[in-house]
N, C-alpha and C positions, 0 to 999 in steps of 0.2 A: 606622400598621399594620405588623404584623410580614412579612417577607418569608417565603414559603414558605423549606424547608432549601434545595430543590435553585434558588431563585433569589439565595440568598442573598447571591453574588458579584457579584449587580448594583447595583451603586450609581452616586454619582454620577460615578466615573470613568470609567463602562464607554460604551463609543459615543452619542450620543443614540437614532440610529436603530436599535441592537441593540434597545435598553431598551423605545422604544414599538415595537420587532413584536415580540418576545419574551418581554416581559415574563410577558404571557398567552397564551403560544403554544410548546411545542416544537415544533422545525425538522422533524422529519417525523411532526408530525398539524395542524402549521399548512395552512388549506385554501388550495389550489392559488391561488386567483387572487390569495388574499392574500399568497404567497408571490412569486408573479409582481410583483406591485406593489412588496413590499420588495428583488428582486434588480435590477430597475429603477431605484428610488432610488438603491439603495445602488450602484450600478454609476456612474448621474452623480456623485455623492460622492466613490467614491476614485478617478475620473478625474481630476474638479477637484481634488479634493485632490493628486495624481499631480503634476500638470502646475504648480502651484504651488507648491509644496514639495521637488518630487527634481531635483535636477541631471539626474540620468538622464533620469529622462522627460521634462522639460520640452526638456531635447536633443534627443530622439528625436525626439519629436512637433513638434517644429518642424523635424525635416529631414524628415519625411513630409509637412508640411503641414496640419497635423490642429488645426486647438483644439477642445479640453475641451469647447464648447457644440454640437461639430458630433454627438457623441456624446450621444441622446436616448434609445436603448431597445436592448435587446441585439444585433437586430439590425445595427446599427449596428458594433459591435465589429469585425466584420471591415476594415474602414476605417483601424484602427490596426496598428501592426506589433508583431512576436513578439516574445519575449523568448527568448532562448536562454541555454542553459548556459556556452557558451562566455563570454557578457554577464555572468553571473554570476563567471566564476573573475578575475575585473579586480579593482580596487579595489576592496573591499566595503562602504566609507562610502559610494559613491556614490549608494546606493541610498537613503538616509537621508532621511527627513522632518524629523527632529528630532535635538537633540543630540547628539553622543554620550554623554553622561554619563547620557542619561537608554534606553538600552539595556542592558536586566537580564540575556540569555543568551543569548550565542551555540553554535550547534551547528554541526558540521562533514560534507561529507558524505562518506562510507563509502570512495570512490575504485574503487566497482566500475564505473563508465563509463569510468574513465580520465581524463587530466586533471588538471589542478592541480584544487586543495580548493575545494571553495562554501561559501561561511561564509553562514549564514542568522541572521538577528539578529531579537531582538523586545522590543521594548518591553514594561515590565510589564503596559501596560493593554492591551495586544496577545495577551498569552501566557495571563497569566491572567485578564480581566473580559472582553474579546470574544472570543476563540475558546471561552468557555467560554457565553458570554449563550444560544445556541440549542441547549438542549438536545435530549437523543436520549431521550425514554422508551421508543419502543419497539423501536424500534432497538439499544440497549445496556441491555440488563433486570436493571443490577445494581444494588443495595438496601444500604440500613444492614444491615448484621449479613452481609454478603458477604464473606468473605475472597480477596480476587487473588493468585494467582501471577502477578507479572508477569517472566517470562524473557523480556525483552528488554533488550538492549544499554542501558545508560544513559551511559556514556564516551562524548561528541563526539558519538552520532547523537540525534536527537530523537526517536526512536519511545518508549523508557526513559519516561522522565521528562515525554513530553505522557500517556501515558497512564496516568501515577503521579499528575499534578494531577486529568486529569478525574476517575478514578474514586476519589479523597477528594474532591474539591471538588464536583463534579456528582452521584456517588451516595452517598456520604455512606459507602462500604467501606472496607475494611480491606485495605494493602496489603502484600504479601510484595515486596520488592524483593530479588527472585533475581535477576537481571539474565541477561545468557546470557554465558557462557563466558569473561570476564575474567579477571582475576589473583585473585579472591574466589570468584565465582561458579562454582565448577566445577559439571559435572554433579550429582558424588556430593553435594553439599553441598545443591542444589534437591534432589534426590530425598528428602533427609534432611528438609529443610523442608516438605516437601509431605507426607511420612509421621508426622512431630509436630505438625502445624498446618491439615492436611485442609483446602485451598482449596476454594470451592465454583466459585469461577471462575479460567478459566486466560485467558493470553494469548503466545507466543509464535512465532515461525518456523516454517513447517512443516518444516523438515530438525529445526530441535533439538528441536522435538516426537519425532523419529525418535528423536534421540539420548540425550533422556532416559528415554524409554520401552527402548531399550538398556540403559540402564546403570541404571535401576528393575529390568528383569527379571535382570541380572546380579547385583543385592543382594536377590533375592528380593522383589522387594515388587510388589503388582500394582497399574496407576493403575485400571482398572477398577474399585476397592475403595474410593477416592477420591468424596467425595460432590458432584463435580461435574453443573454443572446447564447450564454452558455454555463453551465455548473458541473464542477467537479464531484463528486465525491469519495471518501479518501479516509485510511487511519482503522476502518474496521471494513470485513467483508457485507456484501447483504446479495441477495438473490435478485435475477433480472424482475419477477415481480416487485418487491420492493420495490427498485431504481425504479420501478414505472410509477408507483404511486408518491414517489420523490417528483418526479416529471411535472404529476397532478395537480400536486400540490404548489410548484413554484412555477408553473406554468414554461418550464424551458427543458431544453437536451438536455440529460444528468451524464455525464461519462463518468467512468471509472480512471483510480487512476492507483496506482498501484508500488510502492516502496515499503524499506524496512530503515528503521535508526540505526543499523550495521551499514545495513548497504545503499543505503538512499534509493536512488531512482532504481526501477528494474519494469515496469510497462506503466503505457499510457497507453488508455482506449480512443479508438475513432468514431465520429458521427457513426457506424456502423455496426454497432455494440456487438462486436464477433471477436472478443477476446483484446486482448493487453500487448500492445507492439511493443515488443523488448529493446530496450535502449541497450541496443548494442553498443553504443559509445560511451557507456559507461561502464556497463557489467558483460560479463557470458555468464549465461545459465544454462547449468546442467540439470537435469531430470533424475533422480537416482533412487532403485530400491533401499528406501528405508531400513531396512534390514540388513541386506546382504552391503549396501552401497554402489552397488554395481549400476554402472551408469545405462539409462533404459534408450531404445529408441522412440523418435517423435511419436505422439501419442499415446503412449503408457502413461499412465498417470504415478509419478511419486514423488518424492521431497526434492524441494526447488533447493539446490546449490549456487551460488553468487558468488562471482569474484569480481574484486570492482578494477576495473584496469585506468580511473581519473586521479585515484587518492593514494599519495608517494608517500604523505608523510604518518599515516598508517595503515599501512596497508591491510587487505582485507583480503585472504584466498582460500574458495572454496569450503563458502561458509554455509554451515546447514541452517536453513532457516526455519524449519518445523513448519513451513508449508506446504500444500500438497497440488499437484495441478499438473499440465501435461502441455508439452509445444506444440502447435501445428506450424510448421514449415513453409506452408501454400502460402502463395501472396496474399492479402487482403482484397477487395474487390473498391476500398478505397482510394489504393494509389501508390501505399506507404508500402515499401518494399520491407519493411523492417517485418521479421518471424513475429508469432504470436502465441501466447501465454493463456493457457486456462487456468483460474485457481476451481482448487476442491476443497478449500478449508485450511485448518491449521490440522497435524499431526492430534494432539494435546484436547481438540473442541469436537471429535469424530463422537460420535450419539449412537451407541452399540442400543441394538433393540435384536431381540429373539438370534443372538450372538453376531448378528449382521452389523456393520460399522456402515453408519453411514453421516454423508457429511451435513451439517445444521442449513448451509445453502442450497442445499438437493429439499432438504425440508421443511424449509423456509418458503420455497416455490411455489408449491402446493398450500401452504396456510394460506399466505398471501393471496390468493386465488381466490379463498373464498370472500365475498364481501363483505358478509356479516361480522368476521376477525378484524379490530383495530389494527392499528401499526406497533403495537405493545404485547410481548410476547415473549416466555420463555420456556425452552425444555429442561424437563426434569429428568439427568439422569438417576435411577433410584438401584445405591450397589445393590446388588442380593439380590436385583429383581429386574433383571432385563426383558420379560415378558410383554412388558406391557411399556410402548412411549406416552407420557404425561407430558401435556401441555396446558401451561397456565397462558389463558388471553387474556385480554380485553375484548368488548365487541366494538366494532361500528357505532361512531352517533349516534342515537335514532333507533338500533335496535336494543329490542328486551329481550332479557337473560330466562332462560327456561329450560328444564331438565329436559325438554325436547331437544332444545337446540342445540345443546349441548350434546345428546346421543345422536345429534342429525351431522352435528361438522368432525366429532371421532367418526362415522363409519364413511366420509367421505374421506378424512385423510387417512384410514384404513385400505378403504378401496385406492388411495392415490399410488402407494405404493407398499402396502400388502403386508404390513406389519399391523396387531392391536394396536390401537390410539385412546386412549381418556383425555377428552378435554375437561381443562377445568374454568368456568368462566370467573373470572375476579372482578372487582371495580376498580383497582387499578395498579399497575405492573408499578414497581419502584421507579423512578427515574433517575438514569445515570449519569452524576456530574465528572466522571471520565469515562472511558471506553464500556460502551454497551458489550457486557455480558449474555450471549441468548441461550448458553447451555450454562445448567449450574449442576452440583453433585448430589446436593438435596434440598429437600423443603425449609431447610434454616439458614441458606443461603437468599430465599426469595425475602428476608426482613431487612 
């Protein structure tokens, strides 16, 4: 019997346990208990598997004292220890189940946390037959005869090129490999792409979404006029204001979508922008005081933990991500029975004002609000001086810069949320040819 197109990648390489729950089931309209049953299996799977096979962990878990069979249901997870970034920037064979000859690509990460590089590896039958085996239909609604812009990076980061397989391999589209901002990929060249080849679906960053829509309206051309039906946005955080004047700009739904180069997939948003459906078919995500580690219940907000249960041949368990966010459990009012994910930021990007931490998306909301602030913007955090939060904007097209206005949008984002504010207006915020930075530690980081 002939495989359907969109399971076509399943054969006999692809996981056993991918094959029988997947087969007949995408990952978010598979029903809950059977999904529960399969993140269970497959969690004792790549433990044993883990503890068997990686130097790493079989290290680890024997200085914790831990075997493989103590580990019976998710639960149980908390029992084992983290994995950190730091564990990552080491040796990067050490992570290895399998040879090295049989590791098809490596990706590198970005260096915006600091640090030496995390080289994340995967196996052919890792990258493309199991991360691909649980599909997303409703989730990702793009179809044969779809054309993608995909402006995202494909040099060293994995965002490019995981989501240049799935949508040929899993939707059967047509893909514009615009990439963002390389040595090829300039602006003007995507905008020229997208005005000869009318994508129906987008996917990129929320700042280069800014910045192509810039330099579209600089060559005249409108993306409103673009026959898109849906855009992602992806690679950096930004606030639901923002995403709306993302909307504005290209004239379509913006969703969010949400991964790490450790752990790939971990939520995609719905038409319903009420948080990030957790790809249970790929990851469990645990919630856990950053401090203590202690795992929180739904809705506390602390560091998102990941383990990926599709990738055998490096595995990945209970990795801190240094992001922050909290689940809500409740079904979505979409359909998608899949749990839901809020981020609050990264650990590392939190904007202490009058000893209060608060996250850059919480205050990003509020800027965005006001009309007169462009889409270009940064906070200053200033050591020795947390009294007072300093933001450098741009304005609005059209409007003029004046010490009024400037004490008129600090005492509204004073009153927004109850900290001093100095705005400072500039003529124009640097432009980022990799990931937009919107907190910096001081004034000689804005050159």
């Amino acid at each position: 019997m002939e495989l359907p197109a969109e399971k076509r990648f399943l054969t006999e390489r692809t996981h056993p346990l991918l094959t029988k729950y997947f087969m007949n089931h995408d990952a978010d309209t598979m029903p809950t208990e059977l999904m529960a049953t399969y993140q269970e299996e497959a969690l004792q799977e790549i433990i044993t598997h883990a503890a068997e096979k990686s130097p790493f962990y079989r290290e680890k878990f024997q200085k914790a004292g831990i075997n493989a069979k103590d580990i019976q249901n998710i639960s149980d997870l908390s029992k084992l220890p983290f994995t950190t970034k730091d564990e990552l920037r080491g040796d990067p064979w050490r992570f290895l189940t399998c040879d090295k000859k049989n590791i098809s690509i490596i990706h590198v990460s970005t260096g915006t946390t600091g640090g030496e590089p995390i080289y994340v590896m995967h196996t052919y039958q890792d990258f493309f037959l199991n991360d691909l085996a649980p599909g997303f239909c409703k989730l990702v609604p793009v179809e044969e005869g779809d054309i993608v812009l995909n402006a995202l990076p494909y040099e060293m980061s994995s965002a490019g090129l995981a989501f240049h397989k799935s949508f040929i391999h899993c939707c059967s589209a047509t893909v514009l490999t615009a990439g963002k901002g390389g040595a090829y990929s300039t602006p003007e060249k995507t905008v020229k792409m997208m005005r000869d080849l009318k994508p129906t679906v987008a996917i990129t960053s929320p700042s280069y979404a800014v910045t192509l829509a810039e330099t579209a309206a600089k060559e005249g051309f409108d993306l409103t006029t673009l026959p898109l039906k849906l855009m992602w946005i992806t690679g950096e955080g930004c606030s639901p204001a923002f995403r709306q004047r993302v909307e504005k700009l290209w004239g379509t739904t913006a969703n969010f979508y949400y991964g790490t180069l450790e752990g790939g997939v971990i939520g995609i948003e719905c038409n319903n922008h009420a948080g990030y459906h957790i790809a249970n078919s790929h990851v469990i995500v645990e919630i856990v005081n950053p401090t203590t580690g202690e795992v929180l219940e739904p809705l506390e907000i602390g560091e998102i933990v990941v383990t990926c249960l599709a990738r055998f041949g490096t595995p990945l368990i209970r990795y801190r991500t240094q992001d922050l966010g909290y689940i809500d459990p409740e079904p979505c009012d979409c359909g998608t029975a899949l749990p839901r994910i809020f981020l609050r930021g990264r650990l590392g990007d939190q904007v202490r004002v009058n000893n209060i931490d608060f996250s850059p998306f919480y205050l990003e909301e509020f800027l965005m609000r006001q009309p007169e602030v462009g889409n270009w913007y940064q906070f200053v955090a200033q050591p020795g001086n947390n009294d007072v939060l300093k933001i450098r904007v741009e304005l609005a097209p059209g409007v003029v810069p004046s010490p009024a206005l400037a004490d008129k949008l600090s005492s509204k984002m004073e009153f927004a949320f109850g900290v001093p504010c100095e705005i400072v207006i500039v003529p124009e915020v640097p432009r980022p040819r990799a990931k937009t930075v919107r907190v910096i530690r001081s004034e000689e980081e804005t050159a």
